[in-house]
N, C-alpha and C positions, 0 to 999 in steps of 0.2 A: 852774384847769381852763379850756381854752378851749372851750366849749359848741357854737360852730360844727366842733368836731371830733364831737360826738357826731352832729349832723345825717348823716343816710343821704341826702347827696346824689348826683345822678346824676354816675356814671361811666359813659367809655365811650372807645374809641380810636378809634368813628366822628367821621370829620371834620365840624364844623358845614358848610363850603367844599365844593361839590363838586368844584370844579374839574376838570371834566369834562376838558375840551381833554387833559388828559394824564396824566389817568385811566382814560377810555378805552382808547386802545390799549393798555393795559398788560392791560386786561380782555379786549380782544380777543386779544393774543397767550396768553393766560391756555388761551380757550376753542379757540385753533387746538394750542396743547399736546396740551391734554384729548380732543383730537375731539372736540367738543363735539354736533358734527351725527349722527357715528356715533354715540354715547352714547345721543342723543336715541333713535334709530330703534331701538338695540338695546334698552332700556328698553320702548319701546312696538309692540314688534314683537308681531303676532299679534293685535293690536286691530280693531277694522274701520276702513278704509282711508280716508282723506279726501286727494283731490286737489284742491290750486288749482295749475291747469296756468297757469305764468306766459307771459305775452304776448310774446315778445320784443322790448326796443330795438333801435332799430338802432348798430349796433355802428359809430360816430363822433363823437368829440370827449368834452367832461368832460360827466358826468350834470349835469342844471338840476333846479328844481324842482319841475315835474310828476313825474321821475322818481322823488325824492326819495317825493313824497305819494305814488305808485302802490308802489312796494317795502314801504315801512313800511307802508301800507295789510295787503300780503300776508304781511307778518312777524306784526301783531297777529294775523290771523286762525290761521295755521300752526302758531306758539306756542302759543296759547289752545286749538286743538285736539287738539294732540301734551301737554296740560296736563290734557285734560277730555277722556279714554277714548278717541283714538284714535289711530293710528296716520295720522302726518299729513306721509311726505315732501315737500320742496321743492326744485324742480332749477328751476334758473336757467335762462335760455336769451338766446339773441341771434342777431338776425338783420344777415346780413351780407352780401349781394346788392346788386345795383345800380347807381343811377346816381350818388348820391353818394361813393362811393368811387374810383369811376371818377374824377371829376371831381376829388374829395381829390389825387389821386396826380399829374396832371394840371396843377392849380395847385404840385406841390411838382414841377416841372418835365420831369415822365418823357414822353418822348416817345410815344405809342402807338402810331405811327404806321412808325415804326424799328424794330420786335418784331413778332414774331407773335404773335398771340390767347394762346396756349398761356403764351408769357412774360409778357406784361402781367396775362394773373389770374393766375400766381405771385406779381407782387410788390401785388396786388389782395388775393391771400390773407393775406400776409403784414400789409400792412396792418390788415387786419380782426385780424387774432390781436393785434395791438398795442393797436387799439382796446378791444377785449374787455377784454384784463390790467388797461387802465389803466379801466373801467368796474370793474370785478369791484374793484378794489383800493376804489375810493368805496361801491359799494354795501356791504363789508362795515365799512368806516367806519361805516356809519349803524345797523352791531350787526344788520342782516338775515342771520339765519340759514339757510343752505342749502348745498344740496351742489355747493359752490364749485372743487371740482378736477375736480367730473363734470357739467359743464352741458351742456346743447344749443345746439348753433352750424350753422346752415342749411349753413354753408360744409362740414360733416365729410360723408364718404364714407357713414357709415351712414346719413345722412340722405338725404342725397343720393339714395339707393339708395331708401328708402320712400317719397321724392317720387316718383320716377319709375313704382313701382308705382299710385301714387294714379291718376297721369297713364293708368295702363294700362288699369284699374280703370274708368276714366271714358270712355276711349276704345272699351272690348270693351262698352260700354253705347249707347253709341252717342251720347254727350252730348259728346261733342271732336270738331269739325268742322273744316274751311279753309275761305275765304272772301274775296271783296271783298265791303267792306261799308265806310262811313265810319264811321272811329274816332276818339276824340280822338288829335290827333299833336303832338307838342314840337316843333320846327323846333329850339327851341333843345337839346333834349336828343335830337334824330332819331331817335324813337321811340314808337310808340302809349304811348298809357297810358289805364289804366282810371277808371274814374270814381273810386274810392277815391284816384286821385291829382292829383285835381283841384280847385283853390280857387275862389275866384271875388273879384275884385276890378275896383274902375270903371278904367272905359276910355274912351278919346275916341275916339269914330267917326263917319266920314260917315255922313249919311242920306241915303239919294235914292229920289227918286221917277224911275222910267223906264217909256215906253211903248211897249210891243212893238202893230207893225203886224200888226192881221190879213189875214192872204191870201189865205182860204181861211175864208168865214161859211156857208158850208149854210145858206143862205138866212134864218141867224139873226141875224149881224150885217155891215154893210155892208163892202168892203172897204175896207184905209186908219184901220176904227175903233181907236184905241187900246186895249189893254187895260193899265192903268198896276198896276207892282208897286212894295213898298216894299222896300228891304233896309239893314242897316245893313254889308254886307259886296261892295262894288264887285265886288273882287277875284273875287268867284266869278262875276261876269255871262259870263267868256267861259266857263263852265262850265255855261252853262243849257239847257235841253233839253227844257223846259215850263212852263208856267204851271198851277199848281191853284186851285180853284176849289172850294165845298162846293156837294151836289148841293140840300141845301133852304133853300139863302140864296137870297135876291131880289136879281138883279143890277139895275143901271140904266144906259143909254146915255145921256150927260149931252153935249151939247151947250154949246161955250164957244169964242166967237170963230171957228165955222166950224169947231172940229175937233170929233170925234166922244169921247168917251174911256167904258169901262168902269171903274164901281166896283161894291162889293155895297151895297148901301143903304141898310144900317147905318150905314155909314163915312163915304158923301156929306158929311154937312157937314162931320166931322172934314176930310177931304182937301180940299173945297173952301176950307176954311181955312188948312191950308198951304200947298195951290198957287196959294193970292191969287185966288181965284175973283170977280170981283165980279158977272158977269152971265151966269148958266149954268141951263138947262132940262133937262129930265127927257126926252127924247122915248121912251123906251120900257123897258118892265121885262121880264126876264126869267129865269125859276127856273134855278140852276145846272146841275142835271141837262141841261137843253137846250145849254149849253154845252160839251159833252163833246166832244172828236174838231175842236174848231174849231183852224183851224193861223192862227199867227203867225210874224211874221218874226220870226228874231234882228236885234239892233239893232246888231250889229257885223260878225256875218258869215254867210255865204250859205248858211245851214243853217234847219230849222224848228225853231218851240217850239210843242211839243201842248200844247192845253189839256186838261185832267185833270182828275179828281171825288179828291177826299181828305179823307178825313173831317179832318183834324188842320188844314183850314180853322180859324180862328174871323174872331170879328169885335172881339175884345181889342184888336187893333190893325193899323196898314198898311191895308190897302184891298183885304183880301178875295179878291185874288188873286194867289197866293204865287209868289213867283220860284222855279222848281225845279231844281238841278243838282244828279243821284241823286249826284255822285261827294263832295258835302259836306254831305247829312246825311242823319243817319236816315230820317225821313219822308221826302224825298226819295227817297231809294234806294229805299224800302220801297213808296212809291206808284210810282217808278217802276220798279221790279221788274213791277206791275200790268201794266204800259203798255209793258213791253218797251223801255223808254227804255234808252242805254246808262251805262257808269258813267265819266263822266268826271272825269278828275283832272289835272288840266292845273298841277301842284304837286307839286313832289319832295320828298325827304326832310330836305332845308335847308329848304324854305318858300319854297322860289325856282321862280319862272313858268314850265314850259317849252312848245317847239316848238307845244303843244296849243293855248295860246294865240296864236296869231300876232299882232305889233306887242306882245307885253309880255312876250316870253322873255327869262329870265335876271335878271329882277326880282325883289326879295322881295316876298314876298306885300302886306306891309303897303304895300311904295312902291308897287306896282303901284296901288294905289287913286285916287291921284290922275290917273296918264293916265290912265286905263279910261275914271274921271268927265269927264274932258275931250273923249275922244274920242267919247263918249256925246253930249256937247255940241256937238258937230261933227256928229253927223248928226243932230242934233235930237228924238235920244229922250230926253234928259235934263230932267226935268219942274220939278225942284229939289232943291238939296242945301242943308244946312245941318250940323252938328254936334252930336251929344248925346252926355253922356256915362253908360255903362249899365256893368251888371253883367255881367262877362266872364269863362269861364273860363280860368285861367292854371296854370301846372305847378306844382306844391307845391312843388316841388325849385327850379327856375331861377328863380320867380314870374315868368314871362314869357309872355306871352301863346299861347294852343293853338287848333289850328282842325279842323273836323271833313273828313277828309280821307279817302277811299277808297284803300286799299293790300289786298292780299291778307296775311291773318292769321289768326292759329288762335284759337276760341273755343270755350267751354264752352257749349253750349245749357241758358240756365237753363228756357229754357219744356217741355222734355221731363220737368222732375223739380220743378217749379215747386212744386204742391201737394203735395208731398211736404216741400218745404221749408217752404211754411207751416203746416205741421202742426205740423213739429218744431219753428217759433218758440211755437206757441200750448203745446209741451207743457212748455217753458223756465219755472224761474220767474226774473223779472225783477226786481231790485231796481236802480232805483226802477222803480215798474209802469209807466210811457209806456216805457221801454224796449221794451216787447214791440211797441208799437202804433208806435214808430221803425222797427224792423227789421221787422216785418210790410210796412208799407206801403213799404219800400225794396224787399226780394223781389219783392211785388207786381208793382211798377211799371218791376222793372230791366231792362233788354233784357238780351241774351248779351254773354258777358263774354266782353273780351279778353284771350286771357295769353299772347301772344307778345309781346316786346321784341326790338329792333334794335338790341343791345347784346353787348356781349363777357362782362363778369361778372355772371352767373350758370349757373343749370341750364339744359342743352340741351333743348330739346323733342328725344323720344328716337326719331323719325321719317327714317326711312331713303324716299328716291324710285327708283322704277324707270327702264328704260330709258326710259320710253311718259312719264314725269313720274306715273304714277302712286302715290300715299300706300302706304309699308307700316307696321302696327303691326301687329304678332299678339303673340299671348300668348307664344310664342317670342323675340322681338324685345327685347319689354319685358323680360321674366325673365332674357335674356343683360344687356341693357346695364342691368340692375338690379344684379345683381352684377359685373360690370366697376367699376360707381361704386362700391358695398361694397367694392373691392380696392383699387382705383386713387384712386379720385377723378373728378369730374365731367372734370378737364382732358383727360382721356383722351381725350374726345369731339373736341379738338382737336387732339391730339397725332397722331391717326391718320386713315388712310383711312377711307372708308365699309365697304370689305370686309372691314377687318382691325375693326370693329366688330360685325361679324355671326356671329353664331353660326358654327362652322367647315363649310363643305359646304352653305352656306344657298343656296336658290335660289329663282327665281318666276319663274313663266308671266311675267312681263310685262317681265323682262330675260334676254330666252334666251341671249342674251352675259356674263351674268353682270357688269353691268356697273350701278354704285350709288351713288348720290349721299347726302347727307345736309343734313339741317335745318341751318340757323345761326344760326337766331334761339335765343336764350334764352326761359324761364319768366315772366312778371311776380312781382316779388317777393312779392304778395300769394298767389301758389299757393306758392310755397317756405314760408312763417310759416303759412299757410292745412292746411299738410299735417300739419303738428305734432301733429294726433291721431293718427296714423299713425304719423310719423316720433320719437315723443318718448313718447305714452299708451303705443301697441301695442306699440314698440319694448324698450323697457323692461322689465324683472320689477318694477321695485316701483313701478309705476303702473299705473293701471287706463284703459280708454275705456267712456263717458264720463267725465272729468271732473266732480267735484261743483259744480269755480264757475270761472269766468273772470273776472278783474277788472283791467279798461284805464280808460281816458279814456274820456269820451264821444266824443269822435272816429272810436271804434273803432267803430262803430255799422255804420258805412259800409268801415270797413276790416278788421280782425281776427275779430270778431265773425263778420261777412260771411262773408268768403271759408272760415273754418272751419267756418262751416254747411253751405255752397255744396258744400265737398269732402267732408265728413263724409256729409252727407246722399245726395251722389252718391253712394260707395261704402258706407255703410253701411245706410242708410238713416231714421238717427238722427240727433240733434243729439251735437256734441263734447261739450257740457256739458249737467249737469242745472241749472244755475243760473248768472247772470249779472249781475255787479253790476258796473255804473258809476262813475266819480269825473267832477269836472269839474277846468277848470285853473285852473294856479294863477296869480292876478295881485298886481302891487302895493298896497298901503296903501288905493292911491285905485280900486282895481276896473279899472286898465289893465294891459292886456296888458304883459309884460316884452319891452323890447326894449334891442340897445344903445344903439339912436338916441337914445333917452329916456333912456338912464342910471340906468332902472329893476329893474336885472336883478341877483337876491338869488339867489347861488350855494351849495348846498348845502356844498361843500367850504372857504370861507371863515366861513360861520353855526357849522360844528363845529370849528372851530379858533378862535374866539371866546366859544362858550356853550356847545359840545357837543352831540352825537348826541343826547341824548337829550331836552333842550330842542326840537329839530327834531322826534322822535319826540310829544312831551307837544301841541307844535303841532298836529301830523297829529292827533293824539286828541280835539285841541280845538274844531275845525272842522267845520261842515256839510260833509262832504267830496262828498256828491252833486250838489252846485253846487259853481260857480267860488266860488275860496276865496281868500282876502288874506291875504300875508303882507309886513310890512316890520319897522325894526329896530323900533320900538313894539306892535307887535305880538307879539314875540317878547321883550319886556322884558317884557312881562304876566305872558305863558306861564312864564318865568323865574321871577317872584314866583311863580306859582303851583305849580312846581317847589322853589323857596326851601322854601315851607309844609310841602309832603309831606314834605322831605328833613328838617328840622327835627322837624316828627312821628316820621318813624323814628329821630332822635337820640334826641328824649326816651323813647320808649318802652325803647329800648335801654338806655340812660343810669340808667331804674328798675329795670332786669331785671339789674345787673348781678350780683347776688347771690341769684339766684331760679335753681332748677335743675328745670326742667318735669318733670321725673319723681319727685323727692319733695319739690315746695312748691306743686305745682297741689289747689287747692281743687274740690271736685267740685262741679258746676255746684246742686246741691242745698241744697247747706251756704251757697250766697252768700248776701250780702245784699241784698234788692231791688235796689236801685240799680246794683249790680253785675251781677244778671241782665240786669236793664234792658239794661245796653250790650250785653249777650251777644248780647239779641234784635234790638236796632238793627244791628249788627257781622252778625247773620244775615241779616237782611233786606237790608245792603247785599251778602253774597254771594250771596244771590238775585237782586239785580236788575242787580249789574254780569256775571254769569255768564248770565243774560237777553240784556241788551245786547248783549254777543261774541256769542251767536247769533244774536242781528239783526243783527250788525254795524252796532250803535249806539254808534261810540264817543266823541260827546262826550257822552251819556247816563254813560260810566262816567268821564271826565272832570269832569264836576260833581258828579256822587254823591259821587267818594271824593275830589273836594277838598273838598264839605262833611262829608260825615263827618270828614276831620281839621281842620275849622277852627270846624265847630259842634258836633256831637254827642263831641269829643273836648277840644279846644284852648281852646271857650269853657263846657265843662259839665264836661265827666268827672274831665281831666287838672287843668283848674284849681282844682278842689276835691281831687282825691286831693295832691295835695302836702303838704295838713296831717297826712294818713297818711301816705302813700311816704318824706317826711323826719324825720316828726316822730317817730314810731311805734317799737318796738324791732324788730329785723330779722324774728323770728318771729313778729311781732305778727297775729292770725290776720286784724283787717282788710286790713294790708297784704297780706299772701300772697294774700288772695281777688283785691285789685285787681290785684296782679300777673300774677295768673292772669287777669285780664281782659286788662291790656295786652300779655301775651304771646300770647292767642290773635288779641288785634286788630290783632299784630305779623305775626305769620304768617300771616295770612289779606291782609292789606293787600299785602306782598312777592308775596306767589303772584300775587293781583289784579292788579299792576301788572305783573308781569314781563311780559306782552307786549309792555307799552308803553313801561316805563322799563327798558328788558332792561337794563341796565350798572349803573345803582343798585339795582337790585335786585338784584344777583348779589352785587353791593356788602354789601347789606344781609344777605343771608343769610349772607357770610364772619365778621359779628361776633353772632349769632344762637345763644346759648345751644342746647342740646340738639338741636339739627336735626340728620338724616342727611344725604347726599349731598354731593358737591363746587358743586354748583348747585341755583339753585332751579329751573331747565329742568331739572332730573330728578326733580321730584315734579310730583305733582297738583294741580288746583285745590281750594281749600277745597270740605267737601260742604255747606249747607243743613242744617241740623237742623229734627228734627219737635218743636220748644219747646212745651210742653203748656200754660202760663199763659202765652204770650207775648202774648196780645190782650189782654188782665186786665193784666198790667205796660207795657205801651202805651200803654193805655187812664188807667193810673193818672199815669205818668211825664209823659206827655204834658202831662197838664193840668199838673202839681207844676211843667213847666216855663215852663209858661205864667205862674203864678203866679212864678218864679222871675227871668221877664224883667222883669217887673213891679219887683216887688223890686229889682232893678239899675236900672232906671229911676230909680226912685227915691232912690237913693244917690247915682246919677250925679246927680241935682238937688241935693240935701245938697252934693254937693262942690261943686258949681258955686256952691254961696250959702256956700261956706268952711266950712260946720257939721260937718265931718267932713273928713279927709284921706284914707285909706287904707281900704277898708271892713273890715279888721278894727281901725277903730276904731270903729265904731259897733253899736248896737244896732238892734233893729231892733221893731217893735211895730205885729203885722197886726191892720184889723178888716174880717173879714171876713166871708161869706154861710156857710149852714151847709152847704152842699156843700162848700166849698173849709176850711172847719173840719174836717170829716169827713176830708177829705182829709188834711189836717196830722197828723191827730191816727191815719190809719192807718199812718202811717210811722214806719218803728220805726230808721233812720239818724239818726244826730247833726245837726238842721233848722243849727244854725247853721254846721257844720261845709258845709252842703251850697252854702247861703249867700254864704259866706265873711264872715261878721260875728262880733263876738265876743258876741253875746247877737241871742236872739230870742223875744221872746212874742206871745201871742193876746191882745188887749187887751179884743175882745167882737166882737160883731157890725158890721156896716157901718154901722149907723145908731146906732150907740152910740160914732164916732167923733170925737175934738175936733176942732174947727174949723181948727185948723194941719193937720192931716195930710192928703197928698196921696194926690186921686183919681187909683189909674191901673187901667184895667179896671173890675171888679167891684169891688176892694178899696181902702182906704183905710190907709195906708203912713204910719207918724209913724218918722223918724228922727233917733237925738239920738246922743250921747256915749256911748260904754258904761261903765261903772261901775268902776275899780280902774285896776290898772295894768299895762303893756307886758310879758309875760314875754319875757325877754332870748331866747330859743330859738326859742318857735313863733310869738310877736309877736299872741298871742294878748292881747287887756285884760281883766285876770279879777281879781276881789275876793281870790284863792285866792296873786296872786302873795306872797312872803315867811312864808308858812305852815309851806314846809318849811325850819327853820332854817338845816340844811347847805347851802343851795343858795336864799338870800333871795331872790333876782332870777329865781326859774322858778314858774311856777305850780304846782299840785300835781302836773297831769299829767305835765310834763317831769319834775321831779325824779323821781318816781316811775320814768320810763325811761331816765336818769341813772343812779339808783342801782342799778338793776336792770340794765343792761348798760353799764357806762361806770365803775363805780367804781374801775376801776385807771388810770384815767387822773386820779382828785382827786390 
């Protein structure tokens, strides 16, 4: 008889190899058979409702791996949900507006120039719908589940439609205005854009000091005194049109070689240090306020610059009195709004000088800096230049440098609904909590937003002009071309006249010709993604507004976040979402940013055709994802091993169950035997705290949980001592069934656990899964927590037993390492120990050597009753020797016992006895 046939070892047709790469899609075409999404929602339909309303990408080129962490991010959460009582659909979405599309179509040679508007966003749109497919095809590579044939795409007509109501909504409030006003402008992309699209990176710029002649002192300052300003922007001097000044700074009139100059007096030594001052006096001080209404010459041409009080003075830097042309910035405009200043913009929509400027028309802005500085120098206002270089902002999109530029554009008045909106931040909750105190203090501090663009693809702002140039939007207006777009599409707006846009028989006091122009600028694309509560929550039957979470990059702070508050709160006067959680990006190995320059850049779509989706997934689980997070190929070798681990736990577990059928060889949790409880209650507790975690959305909390429970409380305790049962044992053997019943409930519970994460191995694992219902484990529930009534008493007991237990292995491991043993079921083992941990030994009523894995163990006496050879480890003292008898051929157990049973000389008693008891047709 060959004895290794009696062995009940594991079978199983799960593969050790995951090999994922092309596994995978065979899982995925599995789940797109199945409908796996419908499945989902028809199963948990009628539950209460959890929306995570996703962000839109923007719909060009292949996903990277910020995308990658944010989807998977929104998959654990949705699964885990639609898993654990609710009802939790997911609708993709993408946004597909803009300038980089524009620009895509452009480098791929289309002329925009030779088409009308109407033709270049057809083949704009088409673009985008290519984009999308080839996004939508990666995202479900990575096993994110969602309702992938019905997404939201900014570009459809029914969106379309709900934007433009938002826009209506906003405007019958009175919070949508027109205006000049200087905005940031692209030169390179000739087009405002709002602060959500703007970076900021160094830049080289002149610096000069210039002195504007006063003409005109009310008896304050003499004529001929200079007043010197600093700027690091030449270019805007033929656009100046005052000098400001703070009303409770202390100026001073400084005397230096016979000329006169103003500073504030703070600044004095700074500027005397750049201007090379070496022998200069004070001759007189005076409070800014008295400086008000004083006129100076311009230094180039025959016009005045007022002096002006401005609070947004300081004394940070420059020299206290600030060069002012309302037509390039804020404060500017805004002080000189005060002062009735006009708003000049001597800068067109290339960034090129015109007529306004006289001697530097038809310059770019940037060349124009050098003559201005020169010609400055030629009349002798120019004080000093040199070059610094600072913090600039430039276009997200072109990375090219933006300038603050006055054009007439449409804005949202954030200050008429302001606190309204910081209410609705404080009533958010924010994971991580600065979030709150991010988007608080951005509200706070943001001026009105601009959402007109000087572009062809997008939404129309949906504003029709009279005869007189006066604005029409009525609720009429809005409601027709609301539905137009619902029918048609936005293109409509281009394809026709203004009157064949107007409701039929439309008319107004202010075109008694009936005669009607329309808008052409477009939306900024942050109102089109920004409308998504409307356009995607409201729109929808099986979503709700608000929203339960939103979950972007931290980028989104300033962008998505924003603008969704901004609109939401306008019309509804609520936040989109009840909660909002952050990620940061993703970089390489070394904590740098991915670029191609650097050759640092780890592509989602090549790491899953190498290791697979789900390795990328176990990643995302493993990382502090609310910080920037690292990943390179060593990193993802780890994640791998620690993938290897679990995938090998659910072998062997499988591997012992293969002859075990949960419904008549499950032992009731009553009848086990300690030890076996024991795991019951660790195996509970870890479903307590990784079903915790998913609600905190702590997922590398459930990452180390249950890769320690399978590699300590399973792989180096549980599983590595049940093997003397699971194999040795006869099939009905009642210990073995008990433990089976353990490894099957810690099989099941483990699969549910993970499927958020390891959606594909798990689906995996449930396909070879004795007694389960369903086609997938996405159609059952999360394991429940039990109410274990001794579970703090077997805790409490186990706990220590294994304390003493690691002891014990210490121990051996020393033995081996001085040769005195080889395998620990060759040795004996002989405790002396404290009478607690006696107590302890002596309550256990499981096989001590069997738990061990030694083939003898006794209590020798106390700790102080121990020989001199035996090792201290802890409390107790450890003698390890030789165990007494010999090898039984079967369980490799050393026992006095082997050759007892005649038939069968080479088994100890135990084996023979389960030999002959189930195995004798095979002697």
């Amino acid at each position: 008889m060959e004895y290794k046939d009696t062995l009940l070892m594991p079978k199983t047709e799960f593969p050790m190899r995951g090999n994922l790469p092309k596994r995978e899609p065979e899982t995925q075409k599995k789940w797109e058979e199945m409908s796996i999404y419908k499945k989902v929602q028809e199963r948990t339909s009628g539950r209460p409702l959890f929306v995570l309303h996703d962000g839109p990408p923007y719909a060009n080129g292949n996903i990277h791996m910020g995308h990658a962490l944010n989807k998977v991010l929104k998959d654990f959460i949705v699964r885990y949900k639609s898993m654990n009582g609710f009802h939790a659909p997911y609708v993709p979405g993408w946004d597909t507006h803009g300038l980089p599309i524009e620009q895509a179509l452009t480098n791929k040679g289309v002329k925009r120039k030779e088409m009308t508007i109407a033709e270049f966003r057809k083949l704009c749109e088409e673009y985008a719908y290519e984009q999308v497919d080839n996004q939508r095809t990666q995202f479900k590579q990575l096993g994110v589940r969602g309702d992938w044939d019905n997404p939201y795409i900014t570009l459809k007509p029914e969106y379309e439609a709900q934007q433009i109501k938002v826009f209506g909504d906003m405007a019958k409030k009175g919070y949508i205005y027109k205006g000049k006003k200087p905005v940031y402008w692209s030169p390179s992309s000739e087009s405002a854009l709002a602060e959500a699209e703007i970076e900021y990176q160094d830049k080289r710029s002149p610096s000069i000091y210039v002195g504007f002649d006063i003409t005109d002192g009310k008896g304050v300052l003499a004529e001929g005194t200079q007043m010197i300003i600093w700027t690091t922007t030449p270019w805007t001097i033929p656009a100046n049109l005052g000098i400001a000044v703070h009303k409770d700074l202390s100026y001073v009139v400084v005397s230096e070689k016979e000329k006169q100059y103003v500073v504030a007096e703070d600044l004095l030594e700074e500027v005397a240090k750049n201007l090379e001052w070496e022998d200069y006096s004070v001759s007189k001080k005076v409070k800014g306020e008295e400086l008000e209404h004083l006129v100076a010459k311009h230094p180039l041409y025959d016009r005045k610059s007022l002096v002006i009080l401005g609070d947004h003075v300081t004394t940070d830097s420059g020299t206290g009195c600030v060069h002012t042309a309302p037509g390039h910035g804020e404060d500017d405009f805004l002080v000189g709004k005060k002062y009735g200043l006009d708003v000049l913009c001597p800068v067109d929509d290339k960034g090129v000088m015109t007529a306004e400027a006289p001697g530097f028309e038809g310059l770019f802005y940037d060349k124009a800096n050098k003559p201005i500085t020169e010609k400055l120098q030629e009349v002798g206002a120019l004080l000093k230049l040199t070059f610094i270089t600072h913090s600039y902002p430039h276009d997200w999109r072109t990375k090219k440098p933006v300038i603050f530029r006055a054009t007439a554009q449409w804005f949202a008045s954030i200050d008429k609904f302001r606190k309204e909106l910081l209410e609705a931040v404080n009533e958010t909750k924010w994971i991580p909590s600065w979030g709150e105190t991010r988007l608080f203090n951005m509200v706070r501090d943001r001026g009105d937003w601009c959402i007109s663009r000087q572009r062809a693809w997008g939404v129309p702002i949906p504003v029709f002009y009279a005869e007189n140039g006066e604005e029409i939007i009525t609720d009429e207006t809005i409601e027709h071309v609301s539905n137009l777009f619902r029918e048609h599409g936005s293109n409509i707006w281009f394809e026709k006249e203004a009157k064949d846009l107007l409701p039929e028989g439309f008319t107004h006091e202010s075109s008694p010709n009936g005669h009607f122009t329309k808008e052409q600028d477009i939306m900024d694309v942050w109102f089109d993604s920004g409308s998504s509560h409307q356009a995607v929550l409201e729109e929808r039957d099986d979503l709700q507004r608000p929203a339960d979470l939103y979950l972007e990059g931290s980028d989104q702070y300033r962008g998505w976040f924003n603008s969704s508050l901004t609109t939401s709160v306008a019309v509804t006067g609520k936040a989109p979402y009840k909660g909002v959680l952050s990620h940061g990006f993703a970089l390489d190995g070394d904590g740098r940013k991915m670029s191609k320059s650097l050759g640092n850049v780890m592509v989602p779509e090549k790491v899953m055709k190498q290791l697979g989706a789900d390795i990328l997934r176990l990643w995302v689980a493993s990382v502090d994802y609310q910080s920037d997070v690292r990943v390179s190929d060593p990193i993802l070798k780890q994640v791998a091993e620690v993938y290897r681990k679990i995938r090998n736990t659910y072998r062997f577990l499988l591997g012992n169950l293969a002859d075990f059928d949960p419904k008549s060889n499950s032992v009731p949790y009553d009848q086990l035997r300690e030890v076996d409880q024991f795991m019951l209650v660790k195996l509970n507790d870890l479903v307590k705290n990784v079903k915790s975690s998913y609600d905190k959305y702590e997922f590398a909390s459930i990452y180390h949980a249950v890769n320690n429970f399978c590699t300590l409380d399973l792989s180096s305790f549980y599983l590595d001592f049940a093997k003397d049962v699971l194999y040795i044992e006869s099939e009905n053997n009642e210990e073995r069934r008990a433990m089976q019943t353990v490894l099957y409930e810690c099989l099941v519970a483990l699969t549910k656990l993970m499927s958020p994460i390891l959606s594909h191995t798990a689906d995996e694992v449930w396909s070879y899964l004795p007694g389960v219902e369903g086609d997938s484990v996405q159609l059952t529930d999360m394991p429940e927590a039990k109410d274990i009534q001794n579970a703090d008493e077997l805790k409490r007991k186990w706990n220590a037993f294994l304390e003493l237990r690691d002891d014990v292995l210490k121990a051996l491991e020393e033995a081996r390492n001085q040769k005195m043993i080889g395998k620990s079921l060759t040795a004996k083992v002989t405790l002396f120990v404290n009478d607690e941990t006696k107590s302890l030994l002596d309550s256990i009523n499981e096989d001590l050597k069997q738990l061990f894995i030694v083939s003898a163990i006794e209590i020798g006496g106390k700790a102080d009753e121990a020989p001199e050879h035996a090792l201290n480890v802890g409390e107790s003292y450890i003698v390890v020797e030789k165990a007494e008898g010999e090898t039984c051929e079967r369980c490799w157990v050393v026992t006095t016992t082997v050759g007892e049973d005649k038939d069968h000389p080479t088994l100890c008693t135990r084996c023979a006895s389960v030999v002959k008891e189930s195995y004798s047709h095979l002697a």
